[in-house]
ROMAR-106848 format. One record per atom (N, C-alpha, C, O): residue number from 0; residue in one letter; x negated, y negated, z negated. Coordinates in steps of 0.05 Angstrom, whole numbers, plus 5000, padded with zeros to 4 digits. Last residue first. Example, Ala and Ser with C-alpha at 12.3 -4.5 7.8 and 13.67 -1.06 7.14 Angstrom:
BEGIN
1 / S / 4743 / 5045 / 4858
1 / S / 4727 / 5021 / 4857
1 / S / 4742 / 4999 / 4843
1 / S / 4732 / 4977 / 4839
0 / A / 4736 / 5114 / 4844
0 / A / 4754 / 5090 / 4844
0 / A / 4736 / 5066 / 4844
0 / A / 4715 / 5066 / 4831
This chain:
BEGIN
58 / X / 2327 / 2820 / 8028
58 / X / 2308 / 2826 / 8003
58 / X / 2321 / 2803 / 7991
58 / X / 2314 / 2796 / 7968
57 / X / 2339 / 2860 / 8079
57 / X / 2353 / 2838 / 8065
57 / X / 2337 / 2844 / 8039
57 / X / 2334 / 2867 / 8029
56 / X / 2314 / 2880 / 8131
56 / X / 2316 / 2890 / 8111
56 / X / 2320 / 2855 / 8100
56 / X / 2311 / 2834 / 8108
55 / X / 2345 / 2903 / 8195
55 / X / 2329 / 2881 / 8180
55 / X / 2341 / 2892 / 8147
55 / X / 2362 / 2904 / 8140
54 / X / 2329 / 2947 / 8249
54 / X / 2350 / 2937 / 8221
54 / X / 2337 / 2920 / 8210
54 / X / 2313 / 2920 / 8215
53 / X / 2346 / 2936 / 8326
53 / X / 2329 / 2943 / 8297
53 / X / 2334 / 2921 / 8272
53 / X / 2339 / 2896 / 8272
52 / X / 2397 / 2961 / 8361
52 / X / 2374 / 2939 / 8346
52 / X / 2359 / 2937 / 8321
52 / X / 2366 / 2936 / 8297
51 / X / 2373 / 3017 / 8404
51 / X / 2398 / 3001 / 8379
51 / X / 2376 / 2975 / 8371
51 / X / 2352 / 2971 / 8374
50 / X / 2380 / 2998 / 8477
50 / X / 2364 / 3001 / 8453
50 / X / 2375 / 2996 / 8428
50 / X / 2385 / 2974 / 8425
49 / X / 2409 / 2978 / 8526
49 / X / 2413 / 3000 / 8506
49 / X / 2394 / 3011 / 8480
49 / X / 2398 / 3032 / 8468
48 / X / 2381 / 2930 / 8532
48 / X / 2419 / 2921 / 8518
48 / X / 2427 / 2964 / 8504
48 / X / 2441 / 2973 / 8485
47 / X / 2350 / 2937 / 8556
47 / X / 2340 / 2931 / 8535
47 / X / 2363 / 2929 / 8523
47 / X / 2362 / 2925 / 8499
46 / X / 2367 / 2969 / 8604
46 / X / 2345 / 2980 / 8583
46 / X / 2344 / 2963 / 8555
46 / X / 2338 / 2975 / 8534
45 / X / 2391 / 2914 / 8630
45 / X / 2406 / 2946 / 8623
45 / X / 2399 / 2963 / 8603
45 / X / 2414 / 2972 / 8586
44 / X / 2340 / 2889 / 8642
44 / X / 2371 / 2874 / 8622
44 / X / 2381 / 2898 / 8617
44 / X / 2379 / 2904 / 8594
43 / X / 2316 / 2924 / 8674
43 / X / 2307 / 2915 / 8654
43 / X / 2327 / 2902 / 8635
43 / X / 2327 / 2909 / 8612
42 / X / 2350 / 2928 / 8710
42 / X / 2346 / 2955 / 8704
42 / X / 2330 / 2945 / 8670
42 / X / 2333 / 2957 / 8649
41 / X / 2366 / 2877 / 8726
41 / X / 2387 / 2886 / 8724
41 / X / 2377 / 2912 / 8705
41 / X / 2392 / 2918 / 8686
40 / X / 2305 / 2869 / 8754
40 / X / 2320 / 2849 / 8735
40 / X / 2337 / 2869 / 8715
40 / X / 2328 / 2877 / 8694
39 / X / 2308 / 2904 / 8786
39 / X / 2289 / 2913 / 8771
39 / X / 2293 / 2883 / 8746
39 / X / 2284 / 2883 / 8723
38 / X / 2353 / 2889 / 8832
38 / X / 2351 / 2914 / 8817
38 / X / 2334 / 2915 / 8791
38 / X / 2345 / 2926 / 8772
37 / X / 2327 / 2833 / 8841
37 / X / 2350 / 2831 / 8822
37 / X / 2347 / 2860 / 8810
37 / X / 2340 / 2862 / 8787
36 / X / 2282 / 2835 / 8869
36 / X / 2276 / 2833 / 8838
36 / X / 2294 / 2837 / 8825
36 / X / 2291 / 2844 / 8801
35 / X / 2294 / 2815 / 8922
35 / X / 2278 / 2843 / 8917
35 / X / 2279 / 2852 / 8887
35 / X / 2276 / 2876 / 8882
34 / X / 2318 / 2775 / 8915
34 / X / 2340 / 2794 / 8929
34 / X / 2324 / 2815 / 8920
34 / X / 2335 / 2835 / 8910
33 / X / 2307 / 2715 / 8896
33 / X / 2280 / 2735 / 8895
33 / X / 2302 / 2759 / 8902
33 / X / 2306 / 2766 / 8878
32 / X / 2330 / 2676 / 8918
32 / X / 2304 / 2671 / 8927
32 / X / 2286 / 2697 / 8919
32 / X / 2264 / 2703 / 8927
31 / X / 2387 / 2688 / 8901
31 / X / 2373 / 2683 / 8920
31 / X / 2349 / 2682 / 8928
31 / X / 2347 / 2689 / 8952
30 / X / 2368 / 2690 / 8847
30 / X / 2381 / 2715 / 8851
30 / X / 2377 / 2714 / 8888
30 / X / 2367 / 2733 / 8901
29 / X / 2364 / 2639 / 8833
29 / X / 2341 / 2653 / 8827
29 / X / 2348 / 2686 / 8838
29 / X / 2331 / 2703 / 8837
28 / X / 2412 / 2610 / 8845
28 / X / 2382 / 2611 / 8856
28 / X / 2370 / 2636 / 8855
28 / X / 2366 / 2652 / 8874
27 / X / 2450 / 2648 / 8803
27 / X / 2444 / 2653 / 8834
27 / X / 2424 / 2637 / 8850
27 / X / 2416 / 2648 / 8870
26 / X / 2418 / 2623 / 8759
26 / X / 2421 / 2658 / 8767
26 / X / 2425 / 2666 / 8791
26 / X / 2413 / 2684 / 8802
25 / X / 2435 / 2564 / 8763
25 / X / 2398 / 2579 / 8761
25 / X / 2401 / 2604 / 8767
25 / X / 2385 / 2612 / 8784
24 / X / 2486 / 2570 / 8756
24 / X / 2471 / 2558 / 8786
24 / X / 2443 / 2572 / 8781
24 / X / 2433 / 2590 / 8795
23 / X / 2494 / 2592 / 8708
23 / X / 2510 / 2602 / 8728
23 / X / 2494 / 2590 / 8754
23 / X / 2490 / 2606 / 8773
22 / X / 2479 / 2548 / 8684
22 / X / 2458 / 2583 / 8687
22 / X / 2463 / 2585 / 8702
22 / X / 2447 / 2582 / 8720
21 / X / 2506 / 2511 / 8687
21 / X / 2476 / 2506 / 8693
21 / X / 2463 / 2527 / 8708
21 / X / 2448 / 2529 / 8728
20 / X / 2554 / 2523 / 8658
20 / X / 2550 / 2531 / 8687
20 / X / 2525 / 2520 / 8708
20 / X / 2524 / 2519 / 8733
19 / X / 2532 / 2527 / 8607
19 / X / 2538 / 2555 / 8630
19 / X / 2541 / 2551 / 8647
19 / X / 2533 / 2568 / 8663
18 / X / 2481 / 2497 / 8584
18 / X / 2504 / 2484 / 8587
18 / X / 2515 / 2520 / 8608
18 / X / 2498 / 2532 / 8622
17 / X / 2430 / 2519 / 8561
17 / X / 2457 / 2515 / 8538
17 / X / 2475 / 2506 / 8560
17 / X / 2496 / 2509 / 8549
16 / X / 2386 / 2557 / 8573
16 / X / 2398 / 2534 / 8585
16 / X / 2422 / 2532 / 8570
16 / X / 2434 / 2554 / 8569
15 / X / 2357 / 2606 / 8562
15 / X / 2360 / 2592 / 8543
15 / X / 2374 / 2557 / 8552
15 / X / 2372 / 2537 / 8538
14 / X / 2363 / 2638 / 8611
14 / X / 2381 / 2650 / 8587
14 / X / 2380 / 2623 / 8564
14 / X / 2399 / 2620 / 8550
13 / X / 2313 / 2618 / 8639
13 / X / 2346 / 2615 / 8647
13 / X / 2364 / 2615 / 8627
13 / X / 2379 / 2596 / 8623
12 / X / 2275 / 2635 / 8609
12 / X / 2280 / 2613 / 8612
12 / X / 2306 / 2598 / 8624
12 / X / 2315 / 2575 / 8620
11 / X / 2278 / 2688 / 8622
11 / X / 2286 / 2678 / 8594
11 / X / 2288 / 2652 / 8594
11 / X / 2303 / 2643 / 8577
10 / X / 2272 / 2689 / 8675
10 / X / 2296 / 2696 / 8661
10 / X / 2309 / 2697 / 8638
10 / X / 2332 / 2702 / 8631
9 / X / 2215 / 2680 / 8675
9 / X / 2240 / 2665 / 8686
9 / X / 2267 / 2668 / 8676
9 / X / 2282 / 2650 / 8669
8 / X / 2198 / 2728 / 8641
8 / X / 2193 / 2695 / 8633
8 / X / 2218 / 2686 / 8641
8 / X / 2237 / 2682 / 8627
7 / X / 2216 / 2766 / 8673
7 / X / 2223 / 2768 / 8647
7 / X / 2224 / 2734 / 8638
7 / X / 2243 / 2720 / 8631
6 / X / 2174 / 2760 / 8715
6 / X / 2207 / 2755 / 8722
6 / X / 2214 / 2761 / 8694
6 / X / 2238 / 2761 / 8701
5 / X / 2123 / 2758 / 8694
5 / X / 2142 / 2736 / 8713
5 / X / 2158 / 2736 / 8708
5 / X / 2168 / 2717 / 8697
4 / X / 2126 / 2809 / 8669
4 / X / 2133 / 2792 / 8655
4 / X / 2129 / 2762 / 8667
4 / X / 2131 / 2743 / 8651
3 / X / 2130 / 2851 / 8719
3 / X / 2153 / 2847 / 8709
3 / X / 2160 / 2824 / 8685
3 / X / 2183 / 2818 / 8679
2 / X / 2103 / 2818 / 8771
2 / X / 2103 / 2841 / 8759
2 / X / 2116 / 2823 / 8738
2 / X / 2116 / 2798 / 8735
1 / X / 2134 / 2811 / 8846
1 / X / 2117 / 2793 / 8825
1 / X / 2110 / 2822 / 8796
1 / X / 2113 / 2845 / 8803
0 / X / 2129 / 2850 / 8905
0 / X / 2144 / 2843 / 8881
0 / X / 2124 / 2833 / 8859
0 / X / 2102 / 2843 / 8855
């Protein structure tokens, strides 16, 4: 398995494709070609969606 800011990169680079059903094809490539990564994809997207978001201060 590649280490985790490969596959973070790639996947941000996915996430920033504006048309959806672009992604929609890049996610399952990329979901195909790496089957070993999706869990540790999925565990990393999961982790970071539960973190609160940090506050911004309005000045």
């Amino acid at each position: 398995m590649r280490d985790l800011e490969s596959i973070e990169t790639e996947l941000m680079e996915i996430s920033a494709i504006a048309d959806d059903s672009i992604k929609l094809e890049r996610i399952i490539v990329w979901c195909a070609t790496h089957p070993d990564e999706v869990p540790v994809a999925l565990h990393q997207l999961l982790r970071r969606h539960a973190r609160p978001a940090p506050e911004t201060s309005e000045t």
